[in-house]
C-alpha positions as CSV (number, residue, x, y, z in Angstrom):
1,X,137.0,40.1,87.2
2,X,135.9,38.0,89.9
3,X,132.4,37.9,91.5
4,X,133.8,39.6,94.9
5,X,135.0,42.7,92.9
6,X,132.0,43.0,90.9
7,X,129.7,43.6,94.0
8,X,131.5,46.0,95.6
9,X,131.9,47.9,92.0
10,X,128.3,48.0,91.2
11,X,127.3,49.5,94.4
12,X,129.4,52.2,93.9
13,X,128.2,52.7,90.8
14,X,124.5,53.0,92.0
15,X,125.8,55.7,94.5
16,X,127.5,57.5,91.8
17,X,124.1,57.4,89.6
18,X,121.6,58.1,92.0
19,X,120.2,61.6,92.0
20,X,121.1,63.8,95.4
21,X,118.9,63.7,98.6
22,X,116.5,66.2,98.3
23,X,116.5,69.0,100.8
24,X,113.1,69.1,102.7
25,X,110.2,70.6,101.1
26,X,109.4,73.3,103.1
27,X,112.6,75.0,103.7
28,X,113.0,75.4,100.2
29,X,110.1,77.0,99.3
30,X,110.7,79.4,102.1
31,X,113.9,80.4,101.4
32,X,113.6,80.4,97.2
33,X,110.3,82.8,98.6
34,X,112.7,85.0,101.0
35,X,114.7,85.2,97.9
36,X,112.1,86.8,96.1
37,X,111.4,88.7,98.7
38,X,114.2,90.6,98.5
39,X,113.9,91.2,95.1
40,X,110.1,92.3,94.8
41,X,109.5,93.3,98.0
42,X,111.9,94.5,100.7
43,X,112.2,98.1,99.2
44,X,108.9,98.8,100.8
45,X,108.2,96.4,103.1
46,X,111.5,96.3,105.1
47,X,113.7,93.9,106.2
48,X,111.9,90.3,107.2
49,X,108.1,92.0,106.5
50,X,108.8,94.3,109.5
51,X,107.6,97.5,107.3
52,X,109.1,100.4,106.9
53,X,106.7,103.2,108.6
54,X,108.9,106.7,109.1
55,X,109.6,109.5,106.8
56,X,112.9,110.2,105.6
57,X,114.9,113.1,103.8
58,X,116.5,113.0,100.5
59,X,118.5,115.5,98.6
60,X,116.2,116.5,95.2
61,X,118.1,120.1,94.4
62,X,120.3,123.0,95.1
63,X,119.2,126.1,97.2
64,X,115.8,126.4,99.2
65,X,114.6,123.2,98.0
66,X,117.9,121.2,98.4
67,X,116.6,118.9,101.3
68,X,112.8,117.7,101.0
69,X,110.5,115.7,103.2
70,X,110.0,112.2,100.9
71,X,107.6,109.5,102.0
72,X,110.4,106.6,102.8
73,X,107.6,104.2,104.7
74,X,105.7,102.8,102.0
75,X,104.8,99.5,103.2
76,X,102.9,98.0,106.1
77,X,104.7,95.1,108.1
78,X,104.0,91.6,106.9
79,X,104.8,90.0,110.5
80,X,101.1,87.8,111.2
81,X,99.5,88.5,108.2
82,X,99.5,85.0,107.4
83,X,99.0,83.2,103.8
84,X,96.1,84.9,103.3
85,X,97.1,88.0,102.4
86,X,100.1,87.3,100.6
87,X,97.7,85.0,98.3
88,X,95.3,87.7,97.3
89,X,98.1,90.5,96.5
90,X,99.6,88.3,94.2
91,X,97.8,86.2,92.8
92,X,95.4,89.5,91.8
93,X,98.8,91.1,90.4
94,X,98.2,93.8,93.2
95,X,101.4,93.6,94.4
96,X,104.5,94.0,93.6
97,X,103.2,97.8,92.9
98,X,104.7,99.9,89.8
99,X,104.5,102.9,91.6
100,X,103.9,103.4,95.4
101,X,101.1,105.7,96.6
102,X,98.6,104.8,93.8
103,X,95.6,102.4,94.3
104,X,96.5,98.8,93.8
105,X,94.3,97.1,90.6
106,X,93.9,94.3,89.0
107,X,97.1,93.5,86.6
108,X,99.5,91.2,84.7
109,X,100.7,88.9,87.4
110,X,104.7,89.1,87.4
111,X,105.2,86.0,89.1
112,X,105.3,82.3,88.2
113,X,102.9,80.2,90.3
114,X,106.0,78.0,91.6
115,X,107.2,81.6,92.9
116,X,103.7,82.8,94.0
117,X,103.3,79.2,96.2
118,X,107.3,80.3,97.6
119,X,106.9,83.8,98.4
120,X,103.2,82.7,100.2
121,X,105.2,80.6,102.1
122,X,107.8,83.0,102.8
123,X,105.6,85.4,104.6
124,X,103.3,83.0,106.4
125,X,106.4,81.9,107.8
126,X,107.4,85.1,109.5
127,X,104.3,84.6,111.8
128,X,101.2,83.0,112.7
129,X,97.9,84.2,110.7
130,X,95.3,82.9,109.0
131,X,95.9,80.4,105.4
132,X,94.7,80.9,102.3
133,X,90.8,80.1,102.8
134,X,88.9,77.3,101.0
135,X,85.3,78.9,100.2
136,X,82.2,76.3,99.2
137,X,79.9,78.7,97.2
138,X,78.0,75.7,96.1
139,X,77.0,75.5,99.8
140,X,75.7,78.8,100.1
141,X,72.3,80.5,99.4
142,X,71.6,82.7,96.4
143,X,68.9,84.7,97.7
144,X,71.2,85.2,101.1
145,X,74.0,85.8,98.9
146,X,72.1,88.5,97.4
147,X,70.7,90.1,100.6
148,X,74.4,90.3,102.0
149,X,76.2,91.6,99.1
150,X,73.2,94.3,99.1
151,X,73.7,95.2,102.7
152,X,77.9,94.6,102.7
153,X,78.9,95.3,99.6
154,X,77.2,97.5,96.7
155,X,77.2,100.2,98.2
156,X,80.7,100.8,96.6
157,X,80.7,97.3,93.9
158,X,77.3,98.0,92.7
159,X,74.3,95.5,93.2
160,X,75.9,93.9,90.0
161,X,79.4,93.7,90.8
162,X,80.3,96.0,88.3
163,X,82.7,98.4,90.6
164,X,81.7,101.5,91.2
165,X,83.2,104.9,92.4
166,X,84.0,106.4,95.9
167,X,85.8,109.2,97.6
168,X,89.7,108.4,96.9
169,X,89.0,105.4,95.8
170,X,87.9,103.1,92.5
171,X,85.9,99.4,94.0
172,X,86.8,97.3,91.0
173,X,84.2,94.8,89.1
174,X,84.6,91.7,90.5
175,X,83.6,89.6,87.3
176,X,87.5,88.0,87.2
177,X,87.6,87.3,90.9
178,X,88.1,83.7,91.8
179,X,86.2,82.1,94.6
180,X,89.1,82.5,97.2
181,X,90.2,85.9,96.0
182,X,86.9,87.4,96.9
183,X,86.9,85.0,100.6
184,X,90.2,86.7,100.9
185,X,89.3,90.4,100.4
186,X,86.6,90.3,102.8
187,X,88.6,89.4,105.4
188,X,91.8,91.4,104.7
189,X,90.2,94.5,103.4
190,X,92.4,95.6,100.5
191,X,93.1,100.0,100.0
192,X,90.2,101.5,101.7
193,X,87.6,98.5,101.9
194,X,87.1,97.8,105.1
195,X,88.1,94.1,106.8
196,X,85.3,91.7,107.5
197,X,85.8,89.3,110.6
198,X,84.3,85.6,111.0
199,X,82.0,87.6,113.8
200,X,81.2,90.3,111.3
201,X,80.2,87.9,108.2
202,X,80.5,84.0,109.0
203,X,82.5,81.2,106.6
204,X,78.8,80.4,105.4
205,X,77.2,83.8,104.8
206,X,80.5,84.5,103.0
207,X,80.1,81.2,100.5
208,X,76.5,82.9,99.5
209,X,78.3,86.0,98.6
210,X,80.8,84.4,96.8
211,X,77.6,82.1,95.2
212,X,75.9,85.6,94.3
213,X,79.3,87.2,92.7
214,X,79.8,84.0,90.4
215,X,75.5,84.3,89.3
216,X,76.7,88.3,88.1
217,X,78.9,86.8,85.8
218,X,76.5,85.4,84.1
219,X,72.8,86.8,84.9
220,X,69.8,85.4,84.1
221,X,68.4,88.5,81.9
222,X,65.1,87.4,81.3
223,X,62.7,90.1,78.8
224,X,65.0,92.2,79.2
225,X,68.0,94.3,77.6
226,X,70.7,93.9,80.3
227,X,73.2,96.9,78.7
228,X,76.2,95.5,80.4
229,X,74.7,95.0,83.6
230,X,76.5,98.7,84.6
231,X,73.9,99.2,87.5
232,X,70.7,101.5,87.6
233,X,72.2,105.2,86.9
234,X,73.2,104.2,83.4
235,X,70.2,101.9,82.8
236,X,68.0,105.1,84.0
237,X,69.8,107.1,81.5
238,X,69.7,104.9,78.7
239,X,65.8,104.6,79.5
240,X,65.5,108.6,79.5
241,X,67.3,108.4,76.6
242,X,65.0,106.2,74.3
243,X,61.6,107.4,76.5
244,X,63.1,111.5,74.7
245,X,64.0,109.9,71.5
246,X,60.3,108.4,71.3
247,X,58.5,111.3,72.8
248,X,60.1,113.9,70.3
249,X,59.6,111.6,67.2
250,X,55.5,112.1,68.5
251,X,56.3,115.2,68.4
252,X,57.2,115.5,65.2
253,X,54.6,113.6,63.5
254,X,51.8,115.4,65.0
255,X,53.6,118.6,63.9
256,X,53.5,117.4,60.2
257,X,50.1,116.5,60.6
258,X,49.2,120.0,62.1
259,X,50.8,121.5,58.7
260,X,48.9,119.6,56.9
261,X,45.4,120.4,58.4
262,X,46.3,123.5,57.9
């Protein structure tokens, strides 16, 4: 084989072994995260996140009850909400729901991260909103922290960030929220807690919250029994609870003595 043919040979080769242009990032992950879409989210969120917001009828039996009024619109349109959103319902294991009308919680996360990063991208692409937020806590002020979460928050978390109760509604602890998960539910407001704007609490008061939710994951209980750090109505009870114990035990004794003296 002469040199002439060898050249030509080998760069064919190459071509033949080299792996495949690769498509362009972005697209990609948008359309692997449209994919999912469909799968985990379309049922209730319509077609291209417009929602799905009217009633429809279903048939459910024979006779008087053969046709009945069913709740069809289950989910809010995803058009603008940006990354932001998308990020906290997922990554939280909110979303997809098991069953639609119940309170979203804290669960198993179904999705991969790879798929979580595609289905992200999928919905911040079907408008503009705001990205997933990058909170400095390490930058903000604990005593602030505590003064806002106080005046903000514990009303429904508790003043440790234990969760609470409210009408229709269960405010989880917030003891395995990231950083950017609580940035993100301030300003999107998840089930019945309300939204926070920029105007309404600023990037840097929200960094001294989030500094003051990581310092009640691990309080400094000083000469003290912390009990769980479950708030003041339990501690009060516990401490009615042990002040009884100890004032019938008195009680007792100087009844013995009495018998005896007498």
């Amino acid at each position: 084989m002469t040199l002439r043919r060898i050249g030509p040979l080998a760069l064919l080769l190459c071509c033949l072994l080299a792996p495949p242009a690769a498509a362009p990032a972005g697209g990609g992950v948008v359309q692997q995260g449209k994919a999912l879409y469909g799968q985990y989210c379309l049922s209730c969120h319509g077609a291209n996140g417009r929602g799905i917001s009217q009633a429809g009828k279903r048939r459910i039996g024979a006779g008087p009850l053969r046709r009945q009024a069913v709740q069809v619109g289950l989910g809010p349109s995803l058009r603008g909400v940006g990354a932001l959103a998308a990020d906290f319902y997922l990554t939280t294991g909110y979303m997809p729901l098991q069953h639609v009308g119940v309170q979203p919680r804290r669960s198993r996360v179904l999705l991969t991260n790879g798929e979580i990063r595609s289905l992200v991208a999928y919905v911040a692409s079907l408008g503009s909103g705001p990205p997933i937020p990058e909170p400095q806590p390490q930058r903000g002020s604990l005593s602030q922290g505590m003064q806002l979460f106080t005046d903000h928050c514990a009303g429904c978390h508790q003043i440790a960030a234990r969760g609470g109760y409210v009408t229709g509604a269960v405010p989880p602890p917030l003891q395995d929220a990231t950083p950017v998960q609580i940035a993100e539910a301030v300003r999107v407001g998840p089930y019945v807690m309300p939204a926070f704007s920029a105007k309404a609490i600023s990037d840097a008061q929200l960094d001294s919250i989030i500094r003051y939710v990581d310092y009640t994951k691990h309080p400094d209980n000083r000469g003290g029994w912390a009990i769980g750090d479950v708030g003041p109505v339990p501690e009060g009870l516990v401490a009615w609870l042990i002040g009884l114990t100890a004032l019938i035990a008195v009680c007792v004794v100087i009844g013995e003595r009495l018998k005896q003296d007498g």
